[in-house]
RODO-2510 file (C-alpha; in nm, 4 decimals, decimal comma):
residues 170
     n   res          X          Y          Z
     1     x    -1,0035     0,2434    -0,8207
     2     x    -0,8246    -0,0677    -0,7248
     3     x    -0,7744    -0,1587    -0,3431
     4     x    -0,5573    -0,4023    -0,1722
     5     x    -0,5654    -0,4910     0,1690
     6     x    -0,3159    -0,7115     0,3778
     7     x    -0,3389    -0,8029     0,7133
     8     x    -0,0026    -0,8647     0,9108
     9     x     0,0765    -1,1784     1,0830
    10     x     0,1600    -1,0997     1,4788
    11     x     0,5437    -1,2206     1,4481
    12     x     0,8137    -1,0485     1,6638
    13     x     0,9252    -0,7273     1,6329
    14     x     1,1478    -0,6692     1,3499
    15     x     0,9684    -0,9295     1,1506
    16     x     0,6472    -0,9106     0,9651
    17     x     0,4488    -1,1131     0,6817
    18     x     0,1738    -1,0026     0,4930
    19     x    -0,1690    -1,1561     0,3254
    20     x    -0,3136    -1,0109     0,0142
    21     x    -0,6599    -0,9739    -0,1012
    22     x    -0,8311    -0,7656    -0,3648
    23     x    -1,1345    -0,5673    -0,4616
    24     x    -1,2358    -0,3662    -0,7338
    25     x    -1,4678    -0,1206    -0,5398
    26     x    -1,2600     0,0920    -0,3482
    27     x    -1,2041    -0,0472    -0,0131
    28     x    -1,4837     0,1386     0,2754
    29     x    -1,3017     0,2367     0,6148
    30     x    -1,5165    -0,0150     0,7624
    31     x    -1,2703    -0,3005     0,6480
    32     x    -1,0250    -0,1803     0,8777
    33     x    -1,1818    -0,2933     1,1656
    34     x    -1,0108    -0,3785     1,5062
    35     x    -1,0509    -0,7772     1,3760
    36     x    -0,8217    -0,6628     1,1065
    37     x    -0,6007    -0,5005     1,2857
    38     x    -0,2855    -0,4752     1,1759
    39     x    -0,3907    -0,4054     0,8691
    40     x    -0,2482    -0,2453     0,5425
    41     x    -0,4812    -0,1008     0,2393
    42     x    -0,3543     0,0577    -0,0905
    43     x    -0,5903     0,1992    -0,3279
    44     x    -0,5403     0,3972    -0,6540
    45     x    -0,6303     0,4872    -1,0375
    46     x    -0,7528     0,1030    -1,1844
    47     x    -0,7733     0,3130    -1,5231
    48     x    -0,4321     0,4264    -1,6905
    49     x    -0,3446     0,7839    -1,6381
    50     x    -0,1758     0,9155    -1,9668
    51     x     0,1899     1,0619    -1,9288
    52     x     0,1519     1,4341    -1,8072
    53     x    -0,1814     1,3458    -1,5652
    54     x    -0,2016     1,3666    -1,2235
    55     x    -0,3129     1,0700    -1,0013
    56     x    -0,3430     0,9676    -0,6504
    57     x    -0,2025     0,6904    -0,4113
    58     x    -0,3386     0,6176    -0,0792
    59     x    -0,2346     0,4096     0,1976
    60     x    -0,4068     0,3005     0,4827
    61     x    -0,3511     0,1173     0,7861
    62     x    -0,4833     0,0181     1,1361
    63     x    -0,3048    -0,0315     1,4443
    64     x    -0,3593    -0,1322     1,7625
    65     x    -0,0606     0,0828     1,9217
    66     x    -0,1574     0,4749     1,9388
    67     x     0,2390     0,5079     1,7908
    68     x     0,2815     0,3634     1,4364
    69     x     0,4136     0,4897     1,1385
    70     x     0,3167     0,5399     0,7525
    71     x     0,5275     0,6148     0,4488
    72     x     0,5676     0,6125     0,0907
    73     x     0,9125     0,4982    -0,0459
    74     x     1,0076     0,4830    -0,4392
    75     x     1,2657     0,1867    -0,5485
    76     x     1,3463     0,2054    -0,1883
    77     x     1,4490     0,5237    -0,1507
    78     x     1,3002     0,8287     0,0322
    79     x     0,9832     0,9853    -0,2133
    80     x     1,1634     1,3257    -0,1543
    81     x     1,4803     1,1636    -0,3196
    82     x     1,3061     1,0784    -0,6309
    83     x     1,2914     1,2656    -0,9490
    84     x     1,0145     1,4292    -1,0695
    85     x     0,6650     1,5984    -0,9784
    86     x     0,5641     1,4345    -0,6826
    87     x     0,4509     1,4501    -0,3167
    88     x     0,4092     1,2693    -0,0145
    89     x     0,1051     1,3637     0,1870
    90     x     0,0776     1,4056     0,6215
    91     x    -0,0295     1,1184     0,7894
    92     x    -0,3781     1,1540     0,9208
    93     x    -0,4598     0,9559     1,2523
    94     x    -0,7764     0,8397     1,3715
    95     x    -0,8573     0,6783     1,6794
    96     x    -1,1066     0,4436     1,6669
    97     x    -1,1791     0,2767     2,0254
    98     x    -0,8927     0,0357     2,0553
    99     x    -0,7357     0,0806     1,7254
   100     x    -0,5882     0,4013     1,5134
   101     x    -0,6702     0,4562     1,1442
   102     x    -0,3619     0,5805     0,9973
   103     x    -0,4079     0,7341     0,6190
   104     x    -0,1182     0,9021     0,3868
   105     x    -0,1412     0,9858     0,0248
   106     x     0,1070     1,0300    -0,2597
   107     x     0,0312     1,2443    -0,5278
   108     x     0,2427     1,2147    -0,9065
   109     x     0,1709     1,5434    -1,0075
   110     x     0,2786     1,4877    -1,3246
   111     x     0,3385     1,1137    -1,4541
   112     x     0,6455     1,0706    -1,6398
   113     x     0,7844     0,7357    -1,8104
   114     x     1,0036     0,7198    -1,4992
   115     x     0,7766     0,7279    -1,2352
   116     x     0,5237     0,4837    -1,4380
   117     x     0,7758     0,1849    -1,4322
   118     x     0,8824     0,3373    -1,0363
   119     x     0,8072     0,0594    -0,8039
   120     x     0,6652     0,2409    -0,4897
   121     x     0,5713     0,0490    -0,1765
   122     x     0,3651     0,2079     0,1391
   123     x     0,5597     0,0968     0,4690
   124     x     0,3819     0,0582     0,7832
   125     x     0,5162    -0,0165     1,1175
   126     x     0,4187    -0,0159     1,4639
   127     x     0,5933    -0,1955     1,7812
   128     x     0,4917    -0,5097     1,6782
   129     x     0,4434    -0,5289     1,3245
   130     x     0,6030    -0,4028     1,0130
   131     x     0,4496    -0,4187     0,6678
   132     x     0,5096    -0,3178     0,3247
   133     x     0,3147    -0,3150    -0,0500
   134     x     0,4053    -0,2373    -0,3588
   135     x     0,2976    -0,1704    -0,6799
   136     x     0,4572    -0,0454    -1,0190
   137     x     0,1522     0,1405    -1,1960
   138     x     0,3445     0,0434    -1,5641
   139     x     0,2836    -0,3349    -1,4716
   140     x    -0,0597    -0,2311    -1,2950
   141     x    -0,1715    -0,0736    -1,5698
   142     x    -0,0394    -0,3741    -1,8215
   143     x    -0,1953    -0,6770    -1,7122
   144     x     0,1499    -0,7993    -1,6128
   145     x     0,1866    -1,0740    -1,3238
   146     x     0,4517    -1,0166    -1,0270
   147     x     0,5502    -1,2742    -0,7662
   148     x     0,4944    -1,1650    -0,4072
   149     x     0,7829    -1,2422    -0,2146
   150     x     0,5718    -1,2451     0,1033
   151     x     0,6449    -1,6529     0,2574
   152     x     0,2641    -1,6497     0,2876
   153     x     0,0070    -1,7615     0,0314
   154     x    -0,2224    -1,5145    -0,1144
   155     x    -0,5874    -1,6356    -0,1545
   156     x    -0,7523    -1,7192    -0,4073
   157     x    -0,9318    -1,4268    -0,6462
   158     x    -1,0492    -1,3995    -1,0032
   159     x    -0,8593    -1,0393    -1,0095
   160     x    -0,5254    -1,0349    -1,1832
   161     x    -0,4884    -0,7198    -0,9370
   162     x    -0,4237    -0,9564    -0,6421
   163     x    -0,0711    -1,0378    -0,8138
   164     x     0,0098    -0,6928    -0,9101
   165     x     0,0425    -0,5664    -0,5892
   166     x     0,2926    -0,7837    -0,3691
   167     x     0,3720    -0,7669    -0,0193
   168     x     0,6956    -0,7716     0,1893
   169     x     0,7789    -0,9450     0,4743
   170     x     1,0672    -0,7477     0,6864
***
């Protein structure tokens, strides 16, 4: 499993910039603590999955507003929009004393050469923040570098995974 996990900058609404850092264990729920908050976590497959396979995507992110929202989009268009075997989860909420855990999946069914080279990004928003991640599980899975276009740094890690996965400011 690979995780990510960005925490948003408090910026006006409308506007948003993101930080990324990177694991190899899968990320535990306990990283999304109210410190973190906002927060946005991605986590998937670190292994390729051969054409044909199924695999899982999960998003995760914490809020300090009770009204925020998760989604999956797939070269920036709607999941539901995209071709192939594919499915976008519900959005699980959790309240957590002063902070909700929000969670939504997106299952590839079945992998095809199109949705390996797809470049899908997780959206989160709430009244004050807006974030977004993507990653392309072709370039993932091939070792090849991105550039963030995030204005922030990212810091510093020995993972290559930290520059496969970029953040969005909006």
């Amino acid at each position: 499993m690979f995780c990510h996990l960005a925490g948003a900058t408090p910026v006006p609404q409308a506007t948003a910039a993101a930080s990324a850092g990177i694991t190899k264990d899968s990320c535990p729920s306990w990283l999304l603590t109210a410190k973190q908050c906002p927060a946005l976590e991605v986590t998937g497959p670190e292994v390729e999955v051969p054409l044909n396979g199924m695999l899982t995507l999960s998003c995760t992110a914490c809020s300090r507003f009770p009204f925020s929202i998760l989604f999956w989009m797939g070269n920036g268009s709607f999941i539901e929009h995209l071709p192939g075997r594919l499915r976008e989860g519900s959005t699980s909420r959790e309240s957590r004393g002063e902070h909700t855990q929000l969670r939504r999946t997106l299952v590839l069914e079945e992998l095809s050469p199109t949705l390996r080279n797809t470049d899908f990004s997780c959206v989160f928003a709430d009244p004050a923040h807006t974030a977004q991640q993507h990653v392309v599980l072709a370039q993932l899975w091939a070792g090849l570098e991105t550039v963030a276009p995030s204005t922030q740094e990212a810091p510093p890690s020995s993972s290559p995974l930290s520059r496969l996965i970029t953040t969005e400011k909006f």
